[in-house]
C-alpha positions in Angstrom: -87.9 29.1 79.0 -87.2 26.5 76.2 -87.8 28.9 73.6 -85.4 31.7 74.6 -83.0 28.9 75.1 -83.3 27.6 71.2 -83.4 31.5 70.1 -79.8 32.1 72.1 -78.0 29.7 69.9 -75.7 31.3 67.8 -75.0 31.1 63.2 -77.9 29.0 63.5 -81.2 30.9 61.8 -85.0 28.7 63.0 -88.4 28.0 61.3 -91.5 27.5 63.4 -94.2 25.9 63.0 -97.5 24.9 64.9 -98.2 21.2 65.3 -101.4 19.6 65.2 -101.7 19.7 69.0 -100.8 23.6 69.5 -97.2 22.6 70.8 -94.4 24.7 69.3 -91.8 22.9 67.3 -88.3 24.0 66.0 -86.9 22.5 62.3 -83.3 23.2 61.9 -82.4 24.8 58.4 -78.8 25.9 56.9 -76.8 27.1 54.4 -76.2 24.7 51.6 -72.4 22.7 51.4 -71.7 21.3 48.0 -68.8 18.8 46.9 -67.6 17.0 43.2 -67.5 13.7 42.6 -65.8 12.2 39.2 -66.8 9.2 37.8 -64.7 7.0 36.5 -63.0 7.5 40.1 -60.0 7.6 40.0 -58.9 9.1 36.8 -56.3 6.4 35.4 -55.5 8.3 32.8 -55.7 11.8 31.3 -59.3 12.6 29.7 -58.2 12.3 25.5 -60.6 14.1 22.9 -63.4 11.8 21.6 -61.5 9.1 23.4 -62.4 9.9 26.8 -65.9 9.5 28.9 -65.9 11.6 32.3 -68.8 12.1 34.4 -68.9 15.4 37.1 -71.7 14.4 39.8 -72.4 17.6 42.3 -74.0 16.2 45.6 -75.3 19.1 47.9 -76.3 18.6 51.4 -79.0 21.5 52.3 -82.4 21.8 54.2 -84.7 23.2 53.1 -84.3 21.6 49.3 -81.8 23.7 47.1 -81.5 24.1 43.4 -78.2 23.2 42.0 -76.1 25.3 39.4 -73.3 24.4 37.2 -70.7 26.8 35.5 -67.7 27.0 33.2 -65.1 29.6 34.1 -67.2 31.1 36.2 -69.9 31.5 33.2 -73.0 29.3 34.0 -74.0 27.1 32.1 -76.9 27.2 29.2 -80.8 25.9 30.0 -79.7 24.2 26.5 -78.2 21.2 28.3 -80.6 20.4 31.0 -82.1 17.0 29.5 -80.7 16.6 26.3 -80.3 13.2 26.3 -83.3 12.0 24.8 -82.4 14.0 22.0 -81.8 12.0 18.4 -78.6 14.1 18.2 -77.7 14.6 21.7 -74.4 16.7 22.1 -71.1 15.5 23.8 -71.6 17.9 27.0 -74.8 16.6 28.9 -76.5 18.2 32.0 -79.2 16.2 34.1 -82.1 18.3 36.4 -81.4 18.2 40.3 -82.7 15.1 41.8 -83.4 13.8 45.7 -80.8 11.3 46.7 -82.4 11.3 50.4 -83.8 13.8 52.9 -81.0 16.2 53.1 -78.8 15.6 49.9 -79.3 16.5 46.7 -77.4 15.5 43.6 -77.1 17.0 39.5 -74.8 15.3 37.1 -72.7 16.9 34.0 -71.6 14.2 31.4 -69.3 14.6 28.9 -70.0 11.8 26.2 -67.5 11.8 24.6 -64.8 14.4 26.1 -63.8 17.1 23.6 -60.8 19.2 23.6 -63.5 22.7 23.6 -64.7 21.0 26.4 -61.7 22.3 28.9 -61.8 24.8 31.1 -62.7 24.7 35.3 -66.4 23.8 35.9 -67.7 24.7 39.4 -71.2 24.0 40.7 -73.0 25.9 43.8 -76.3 24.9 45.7 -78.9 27.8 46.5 -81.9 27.7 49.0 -84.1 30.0 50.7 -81.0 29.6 53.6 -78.4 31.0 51.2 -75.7 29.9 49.0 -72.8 27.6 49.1 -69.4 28.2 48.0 -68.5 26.3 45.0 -66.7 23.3 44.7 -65.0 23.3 41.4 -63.0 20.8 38.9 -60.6 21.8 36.1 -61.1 19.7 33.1 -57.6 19.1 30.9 -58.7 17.6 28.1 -55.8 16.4 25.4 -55.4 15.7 22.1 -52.2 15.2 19.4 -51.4 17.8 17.7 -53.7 19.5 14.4 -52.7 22.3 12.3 -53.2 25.7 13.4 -55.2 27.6 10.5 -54.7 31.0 10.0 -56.8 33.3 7.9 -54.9 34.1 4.7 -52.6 31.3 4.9 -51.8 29.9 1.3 -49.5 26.7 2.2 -47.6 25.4 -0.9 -44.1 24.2 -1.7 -41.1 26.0 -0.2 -37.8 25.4 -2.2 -34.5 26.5 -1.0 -30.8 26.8 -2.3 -27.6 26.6 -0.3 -23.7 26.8 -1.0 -21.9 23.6 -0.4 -20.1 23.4 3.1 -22.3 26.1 4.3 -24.4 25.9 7.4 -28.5 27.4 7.1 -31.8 27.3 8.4 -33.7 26.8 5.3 -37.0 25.6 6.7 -40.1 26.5 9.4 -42.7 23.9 10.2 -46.1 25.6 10.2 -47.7 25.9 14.2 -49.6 22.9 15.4 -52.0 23.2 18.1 -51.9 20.1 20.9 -52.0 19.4 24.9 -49.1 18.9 25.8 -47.6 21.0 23.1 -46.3 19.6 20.3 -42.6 18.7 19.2 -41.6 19.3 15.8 -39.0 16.2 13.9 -37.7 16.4 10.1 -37.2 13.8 7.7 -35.3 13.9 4.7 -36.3 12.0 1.8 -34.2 10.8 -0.9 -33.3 7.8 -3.1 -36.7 6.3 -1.9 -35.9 6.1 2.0 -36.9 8.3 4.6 -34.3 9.4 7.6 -34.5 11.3 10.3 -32.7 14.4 10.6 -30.6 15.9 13.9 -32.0 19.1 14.3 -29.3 21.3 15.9 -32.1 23.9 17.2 -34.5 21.2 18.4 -34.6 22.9 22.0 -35.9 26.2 20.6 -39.5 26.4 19.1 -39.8 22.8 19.7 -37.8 21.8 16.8 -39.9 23.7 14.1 -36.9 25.6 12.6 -34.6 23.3 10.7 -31.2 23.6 10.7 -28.1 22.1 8.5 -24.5 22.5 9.0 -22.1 22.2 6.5 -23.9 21.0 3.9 -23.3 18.2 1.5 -24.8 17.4 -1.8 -26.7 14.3 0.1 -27.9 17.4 1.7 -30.4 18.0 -1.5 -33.7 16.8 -1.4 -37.1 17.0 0.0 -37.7 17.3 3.4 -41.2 17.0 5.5 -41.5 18.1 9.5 -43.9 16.2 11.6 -45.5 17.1 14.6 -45.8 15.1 17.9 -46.6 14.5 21.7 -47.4 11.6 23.7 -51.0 11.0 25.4 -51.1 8.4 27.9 -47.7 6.9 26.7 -48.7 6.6 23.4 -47.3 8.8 20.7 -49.6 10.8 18.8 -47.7 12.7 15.2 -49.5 14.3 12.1 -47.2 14.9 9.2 -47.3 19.1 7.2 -49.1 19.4 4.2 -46.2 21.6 2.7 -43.2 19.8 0.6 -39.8 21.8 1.5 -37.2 21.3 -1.1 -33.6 22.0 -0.7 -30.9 22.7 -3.8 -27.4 22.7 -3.0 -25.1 24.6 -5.2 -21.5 24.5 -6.1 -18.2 22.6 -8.0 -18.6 19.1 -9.1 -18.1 16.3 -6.5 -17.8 12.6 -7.3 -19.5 10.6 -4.5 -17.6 7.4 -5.1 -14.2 7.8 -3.5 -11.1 5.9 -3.3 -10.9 2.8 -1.3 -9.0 3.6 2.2 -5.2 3.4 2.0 -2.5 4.9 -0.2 -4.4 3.8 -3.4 -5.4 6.7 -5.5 -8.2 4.8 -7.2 -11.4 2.1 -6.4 -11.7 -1.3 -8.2 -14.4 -2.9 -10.5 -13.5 -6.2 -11.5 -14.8 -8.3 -14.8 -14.5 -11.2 -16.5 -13.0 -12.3 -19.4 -15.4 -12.2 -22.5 -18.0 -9.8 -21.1 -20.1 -8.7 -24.3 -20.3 -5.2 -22.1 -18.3 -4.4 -18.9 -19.6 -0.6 -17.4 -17.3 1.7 -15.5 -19.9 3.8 -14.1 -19.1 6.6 -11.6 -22.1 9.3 -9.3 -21.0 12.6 -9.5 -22.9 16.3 -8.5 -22.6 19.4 -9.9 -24.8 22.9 -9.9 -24.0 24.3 -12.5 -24.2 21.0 -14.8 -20.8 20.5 -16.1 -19.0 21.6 -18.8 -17.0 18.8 -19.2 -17.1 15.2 -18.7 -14.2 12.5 -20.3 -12.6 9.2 -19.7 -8.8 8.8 -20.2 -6.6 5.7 -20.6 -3.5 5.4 -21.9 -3.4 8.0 -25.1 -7.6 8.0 -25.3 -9.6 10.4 -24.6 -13.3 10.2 -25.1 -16.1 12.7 -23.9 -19.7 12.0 -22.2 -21.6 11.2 -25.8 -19.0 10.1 -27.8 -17.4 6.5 -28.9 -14.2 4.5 -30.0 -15.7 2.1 -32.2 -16.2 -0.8 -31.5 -14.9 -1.1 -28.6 -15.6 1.5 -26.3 -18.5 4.2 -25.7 -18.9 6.9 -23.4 -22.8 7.3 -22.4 -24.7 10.7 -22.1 -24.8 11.9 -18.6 -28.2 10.4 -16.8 -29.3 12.3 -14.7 -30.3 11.1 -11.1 -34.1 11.2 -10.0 -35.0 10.9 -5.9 -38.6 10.9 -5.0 -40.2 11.3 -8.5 -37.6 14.7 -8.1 -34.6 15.1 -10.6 -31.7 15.9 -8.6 -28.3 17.9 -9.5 -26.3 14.4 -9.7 -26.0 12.6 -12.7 -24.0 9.2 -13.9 -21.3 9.2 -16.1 -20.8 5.8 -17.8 -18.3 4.2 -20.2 -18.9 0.6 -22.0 -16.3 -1.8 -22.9 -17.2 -4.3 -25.2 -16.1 -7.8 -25.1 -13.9 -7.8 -22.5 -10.3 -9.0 -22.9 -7.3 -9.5 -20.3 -5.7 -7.0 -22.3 -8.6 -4.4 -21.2 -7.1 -4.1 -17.4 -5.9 -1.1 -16.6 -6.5 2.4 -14.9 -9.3 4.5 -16.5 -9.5 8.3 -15.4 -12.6 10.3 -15.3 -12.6 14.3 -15.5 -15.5 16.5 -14.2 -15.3 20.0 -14.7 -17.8 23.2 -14.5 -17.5 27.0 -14.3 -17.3 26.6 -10.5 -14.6 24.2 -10.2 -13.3 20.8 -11.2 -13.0 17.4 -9.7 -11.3 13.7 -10.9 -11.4 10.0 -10.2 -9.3 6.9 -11.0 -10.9 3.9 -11.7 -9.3 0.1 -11.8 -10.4 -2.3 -13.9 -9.3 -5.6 -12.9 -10.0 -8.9 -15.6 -10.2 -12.0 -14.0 -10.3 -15.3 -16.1 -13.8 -17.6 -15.8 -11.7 -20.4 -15.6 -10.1 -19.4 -12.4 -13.4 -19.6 -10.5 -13.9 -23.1 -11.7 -10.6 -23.9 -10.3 -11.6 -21.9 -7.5 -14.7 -23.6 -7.1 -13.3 -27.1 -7.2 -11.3 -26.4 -4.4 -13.8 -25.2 -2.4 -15.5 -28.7 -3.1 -12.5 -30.8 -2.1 -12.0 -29.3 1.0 -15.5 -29.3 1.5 -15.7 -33.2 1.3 -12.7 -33.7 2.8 -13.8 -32.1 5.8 -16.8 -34.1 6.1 -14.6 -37.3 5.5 -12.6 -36.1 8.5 -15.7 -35.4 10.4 -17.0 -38.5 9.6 -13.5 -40.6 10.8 -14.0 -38.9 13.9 -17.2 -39.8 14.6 -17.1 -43.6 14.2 -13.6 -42.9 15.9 -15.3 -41.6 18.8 -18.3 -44.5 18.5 -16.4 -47.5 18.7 -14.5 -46.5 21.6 -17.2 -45.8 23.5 -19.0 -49.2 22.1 -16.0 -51.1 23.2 -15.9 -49.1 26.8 -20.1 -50.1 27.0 -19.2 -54.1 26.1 -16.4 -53.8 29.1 -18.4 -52.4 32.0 -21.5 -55.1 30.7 -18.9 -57.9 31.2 -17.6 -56.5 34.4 -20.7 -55.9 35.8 -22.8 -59.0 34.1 -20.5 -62.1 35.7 -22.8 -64.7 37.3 -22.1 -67.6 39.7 -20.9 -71.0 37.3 -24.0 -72.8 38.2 -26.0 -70.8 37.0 -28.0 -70.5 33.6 -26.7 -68.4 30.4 -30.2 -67.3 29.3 -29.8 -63.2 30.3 -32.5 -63.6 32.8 -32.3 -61.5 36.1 -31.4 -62.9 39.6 -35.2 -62.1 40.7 -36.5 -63.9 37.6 -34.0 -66.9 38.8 -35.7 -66.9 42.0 -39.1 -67.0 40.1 -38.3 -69.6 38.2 -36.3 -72.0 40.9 -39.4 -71.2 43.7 -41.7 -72.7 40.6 -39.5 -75.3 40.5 -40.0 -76.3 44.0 -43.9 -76.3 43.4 -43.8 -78.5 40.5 -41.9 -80.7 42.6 -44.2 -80.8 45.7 -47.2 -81.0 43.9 -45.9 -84.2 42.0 -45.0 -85.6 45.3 -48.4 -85.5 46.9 -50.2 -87.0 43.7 -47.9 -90.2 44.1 -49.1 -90.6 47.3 -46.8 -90.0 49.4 -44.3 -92.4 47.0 -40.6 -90.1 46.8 -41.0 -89.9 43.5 -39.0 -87.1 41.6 -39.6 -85.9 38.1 -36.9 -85.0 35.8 -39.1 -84.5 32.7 -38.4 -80.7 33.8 -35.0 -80.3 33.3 -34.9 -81.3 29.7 -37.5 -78.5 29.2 -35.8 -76.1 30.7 -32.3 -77.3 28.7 -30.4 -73.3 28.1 -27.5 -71.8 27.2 -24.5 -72.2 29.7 -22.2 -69.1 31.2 -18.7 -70.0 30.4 -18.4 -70.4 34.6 -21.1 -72.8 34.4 -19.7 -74.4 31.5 -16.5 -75.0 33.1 -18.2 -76.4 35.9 -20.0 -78.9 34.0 -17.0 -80.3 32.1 -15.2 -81.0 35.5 -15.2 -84.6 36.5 -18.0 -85.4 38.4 -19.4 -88.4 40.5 -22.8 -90.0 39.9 -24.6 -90.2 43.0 -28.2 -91.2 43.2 -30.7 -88.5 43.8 -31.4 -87.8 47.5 -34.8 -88.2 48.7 -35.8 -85.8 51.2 
């Protein structure tokens, strides 16, 4: 009756077996349940290639014992990683054999030591037994990294060089594709004149920012630029710079980059000072084509880039500009005045002009005398001191009146009574010395025996300073009475 009681059960298959003494047993068996465990648990942060140690432990409850079986995207795993670990070289992707953990559980263990980014994918695990099979219990590994250069086969990087028309707007440039998890962002720098800044990229929504783009372009357009590549991993951001330099020419009239001061004044200033050996009027211009023609005017003179007024005044050759070990379609036109007088101030015109337009300047030379800085200078020094003398009035100022307020409140508050002694002694220490007083006096008493004796030898001792009260007091006419014996 037992029996066909146990067989009726239902989803539940039976093994029996014989015991020693003949008596039928039943041992319950089922189909094996698997589940993941991560270790470190929880993940704190997102696993990071060759940064990151995870551990993926698959515990597998099943009777009768069950083998355990681990896979990646649904492709099992190789034999190649069971107990690799005692290998001199053991590989970052580590598999341990199934082990007992107690009478029904059963546990394997995938370590990844370090993470690496070929390491992602979703790794399941199942647990088979004579009983059956579990369903898998599975874990998607997202493994990141910042971002490296995607190579492709054929790919010759080098330097890219581009030319645009002044005022014109283009998209000169394309970062190469870098791989990274979270996908990368692309930035540009420009560097010229030995500094590096960052560029506005008006396409940075599309592609990430790998297409540059200018707008109306400027000859502090010209120059090299670099893109970088970025993301952030765990809040910190990870970039790797391109290989490839991108160079940018800008082409048309000439342009002089110094400009008139703001105002109505058609001209900017340099100043110098009265006998100079060599005062320079220097002005940055830029110009592709190179000019044609380059001359200082003043008054009636006329002299070109190259040429001289001897002694007195010399036009240099045009220098040209260099930016980042690059020579750059900007020069410096120059002209030298020697031994500078009063009589050198005035307006000096420079005149740029090329086969693609022409441009001009005005330039103010100002002489100033040295003697009219020492003058200058000696004012500045007198005011100086006679500031601190003013400072100084005030302070004492200030000092004494509050000296004299402190000597007021100490007389208010320091009165005493007339009789009593001017020696800056406190009421208690009064007390103290009076109650000695009257000890001295007692003891004295009792060595005369009993004889009312009293001794004054004391109060020449103790002979002080008078308060004015007291002093007052004192001088009044007085009566001599003999002492009273108590």
């Amino acid at each position: 009756m037992w029996v066909s009681e146990m067989k009726a059960l239902p989803f539940r298959p039976y093994r029996w077996a014989k015991s020693r003494n003949m008596c039928v047993t039943a041992i319950l068996s089922d189909s094996p349940e698997v589940r993941l465990e991560t270790s470190p648990q929880p993940l704190t942060a997102a696993p990071e290639d060759s940064a990151s140690f995870l551990s993926l432990k698959c515990l597998a409850d099943a009777n009768p014992v069950a083998s355990i079986k681990w896979f990646r995207d649904s492709v099992p795993l190789g034999a190649s990683l069971v107990d690799t670990a005692a290998s001199p070289s053991p590989p970052s992707l580590i598999q341990s054999r199934t082990t007992q953990l107690n009478d029904s559980v059963w546990g394997a263990e995938l370590r990844f030591e370090p993470v690496k980014r070929h390491d992602a994918g979703l790794y399941s695990c199942k647990a088979v037994n004579v009983i059956g099979e579990s369903a898998p219990a599975s874990y998607r590994l997202d493994v990141q990294y910042g971002p490296k250069l995607k190579r492709i086969e054929n790919d010759t990087s080098m330097d890219v060089e581009e030319t645009a028309l002044l005022s014109s707007a283009v998209e000169p440039f394309e970062c190469p594709e870098f791989e990274a998890n979270p996908p990368a962002q692309y930035r540009w720098v420009h560097l010229r004149g030995g500094a590096t800044e960052t560029i506005e990229n008006h396409v940075q929504n599309k592609g990430g920012g790998r297409r540059l783009r200018l707008e109306n372009i400027m000859w502090s357009d010209e120059g090299e630029y670099r893109c970088i590549a970025f993301n952030t991993i765990n809040g910190v951001k990870r970039e790797t710079a391109s290989d490839v330099h991108y160079m940018l020419h800008v082409t048309g009239p000439p342009e002089i980059q110094a400009r008139p001061l703001p105002g109505d004044r058609d001209f900017y200033e340099s100043i110098g000072w009265a006998g100079e050996p060599v005062h320079r009027l220097k002005s940055r211009f830029c110009s592709r084509p190179p000019p044609k023609l380059v001359a200082w005017q003043w008054g009636s003179s006329h002299i070109r880039a190259g040429e001289n007024i001897h002694p007195k005044y010399e036009a240099l050759p045009l220098e040209p500009i260099v930016e980042n070990k690059m020579v750059t379609n900007c020069y410096w036109a120059k002209l030298e005045i020697k031994d500078l007088q009063k009589e050198d101030a005035r307006i000096y015109a420079l005149l740029i002009e090329s086969e693609k337009g022409r441009d001009s300047t005005n330039i103010k030379l100002i002489v100033r005398d040295p003697t009219e800085m020492r003058v200058i200078a000696a004012a500045v020094a007198v005011g100086l001191l006679f500031m601190l003398l003013l400072i100084s009035i005030g302070v004492y100022s200030v000092l004494k009146i509050r000296r004299g307020r402190y000597r007021q409140e100490m007389m208010e508050e320091g009165s005493i009574a007339a009789d009593a002694l001017y020696n800056g002694t406190s009421i208690s220490q009064q007390k103290s010395i009076n109650s000695s007083h009257a000890k001295t006096f007692a003891r004295k008493s009792s060595l005369d025996n009993g004889q009312n004796a009293y001794d004054y030898s004391h109060i020449a001792k103790q002979t002080r300073a008078m308060s004015p009260e007291a002093l007052k007091v004192r001088r009044a006419p007085a009566v001599l009475q003999p002492p009273t014996i108590v």
